[in-house]
N, C-alpha and C positions, 0 to 999 in steps of 0.2 A: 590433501589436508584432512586428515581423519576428523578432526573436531568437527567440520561443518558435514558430512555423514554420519558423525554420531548426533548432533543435532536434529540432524534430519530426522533419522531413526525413535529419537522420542518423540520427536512431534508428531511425525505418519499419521498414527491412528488419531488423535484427536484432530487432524484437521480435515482428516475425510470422515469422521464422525459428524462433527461439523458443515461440514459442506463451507472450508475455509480455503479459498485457493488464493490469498496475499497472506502474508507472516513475514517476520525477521527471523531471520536462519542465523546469524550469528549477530555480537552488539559487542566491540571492542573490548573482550577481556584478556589477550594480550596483542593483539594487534592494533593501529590505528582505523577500523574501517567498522564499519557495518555490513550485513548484507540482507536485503528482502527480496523474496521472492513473489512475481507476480505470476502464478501459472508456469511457463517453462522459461521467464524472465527472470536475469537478475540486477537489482537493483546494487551498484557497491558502493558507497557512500567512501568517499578518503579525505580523514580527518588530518594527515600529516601523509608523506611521499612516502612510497613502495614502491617498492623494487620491481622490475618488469616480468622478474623471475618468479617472484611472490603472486604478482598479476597471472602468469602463468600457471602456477599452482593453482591457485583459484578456481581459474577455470577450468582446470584438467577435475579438479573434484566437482565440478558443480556439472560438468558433464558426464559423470558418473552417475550423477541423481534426475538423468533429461532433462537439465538445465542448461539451453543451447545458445541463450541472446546475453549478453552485459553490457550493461550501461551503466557507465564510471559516471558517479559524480565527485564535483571538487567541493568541498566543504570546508576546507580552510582559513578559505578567508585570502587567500594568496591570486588566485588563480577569477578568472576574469568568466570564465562558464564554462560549463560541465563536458568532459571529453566523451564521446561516443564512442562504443564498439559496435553498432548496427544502427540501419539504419532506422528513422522516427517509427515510430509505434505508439499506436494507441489499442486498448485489449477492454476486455467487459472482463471482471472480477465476481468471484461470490464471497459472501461472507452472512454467516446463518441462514442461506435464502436468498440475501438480498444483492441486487447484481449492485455494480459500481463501474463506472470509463474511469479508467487509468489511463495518465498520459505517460509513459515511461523516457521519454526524450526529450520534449520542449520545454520542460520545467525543471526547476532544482527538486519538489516536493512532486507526488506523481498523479495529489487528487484526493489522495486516501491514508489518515495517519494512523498507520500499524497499530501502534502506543496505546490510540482510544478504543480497539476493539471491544475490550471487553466492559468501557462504561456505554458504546451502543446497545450492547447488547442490555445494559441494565435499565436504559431510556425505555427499550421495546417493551420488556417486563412489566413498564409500570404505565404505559403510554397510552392503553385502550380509553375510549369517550373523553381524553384531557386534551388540552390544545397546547399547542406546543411553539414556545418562542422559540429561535435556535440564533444568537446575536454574534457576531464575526464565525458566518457561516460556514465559509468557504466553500466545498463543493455540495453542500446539501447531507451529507452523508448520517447526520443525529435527526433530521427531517425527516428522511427517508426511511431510516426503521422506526421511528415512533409513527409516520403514514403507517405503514405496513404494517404494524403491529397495530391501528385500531387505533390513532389519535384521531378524534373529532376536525382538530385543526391544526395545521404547523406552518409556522412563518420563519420563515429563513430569512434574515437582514447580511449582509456582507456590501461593501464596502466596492469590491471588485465583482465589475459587472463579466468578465470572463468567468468569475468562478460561481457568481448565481445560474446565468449560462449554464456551466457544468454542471450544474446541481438540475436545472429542468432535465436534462439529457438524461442525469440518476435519476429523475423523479419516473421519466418515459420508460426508461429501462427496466424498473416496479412495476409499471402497469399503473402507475397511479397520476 
């Protein structure tokens, strides 16, 4: 699949510019799926069924790019939970500096939403001596670069005691 190596190809340099090792490599513009990339893991998100052959593609291109592990998920809405290609994994992520636990197998989401990177990145900018709420927290992740970046104080509220949990474990992982 050329598309998700041309993908790759633009993005290269700004995510080792960065010191970004989680992104979205592809996001349904003619397929049903997504895909993110955690380090040499892929995330494939299937929005509607594909073909085993397409699945196989897939991965023949994303091992092209040292991408060796896939983990399917079902996101339909049909399907009762997410089919595995390898076994559970759990990985430490960077993103500007900042490490993150990613779960890549026991959850539908993995910890860390792609989406918001670059409004973390705009918390951190403004985050120094301010204290900082963060309300349906989830794993800490807008906590953790406005820490990092020099907030006085940050409170992370969430609802799921698993996912404050995850959030100390990202706070340990900072150093903070």
């Amino acid at each position: 699949m050329q598309v998700l190596i041309n993908s790759f190809a633009r993005l290269k340099a700004y995510l080792e510019k960065n010191n970004i090792e989680a992104y979205r490599l592809y996001n349904c513009e003619k397929l049903p799926l997504a895909i993110d990339i955690y380090k040499s893991n892929a995330v494939i998100h299937l929005f509607d069924s594909v073909s085993d052959g397409l699945k196989t593609e897939i991965e023949t291109a994303l091992k092209s790019l040292g991408i060796n592990n896939y983990f399917y998920k079902d996101r339909t809405g049909r399907g009762a939970g997410s089919p595995v290609k390898a076994e559970g994994k759990e990985i430490t992520v960077n993103e500007y500096g900042r490490k993150f636990l990613i779960n890549l197998s026991d959850y539908l989401d993995t910890g860390l939403f792609l989406d918001h990177r670059e409004i973390r990145r705009y918390i951190a900018s403004i985050a120094k001596g301010k204290r900082v709420l963060n309300l349906f927290a989830y794993t800490c992740s807008f906590s953790g670069h406005a820490a990092v970046a020099g907030a006085s104080f940050t409170k992370s509220v969430d609802m799921s005691n698993t996912y404050t949990a995850w959030g100390e474990d990202n706070f340990r992982l900072n150093g903070i």
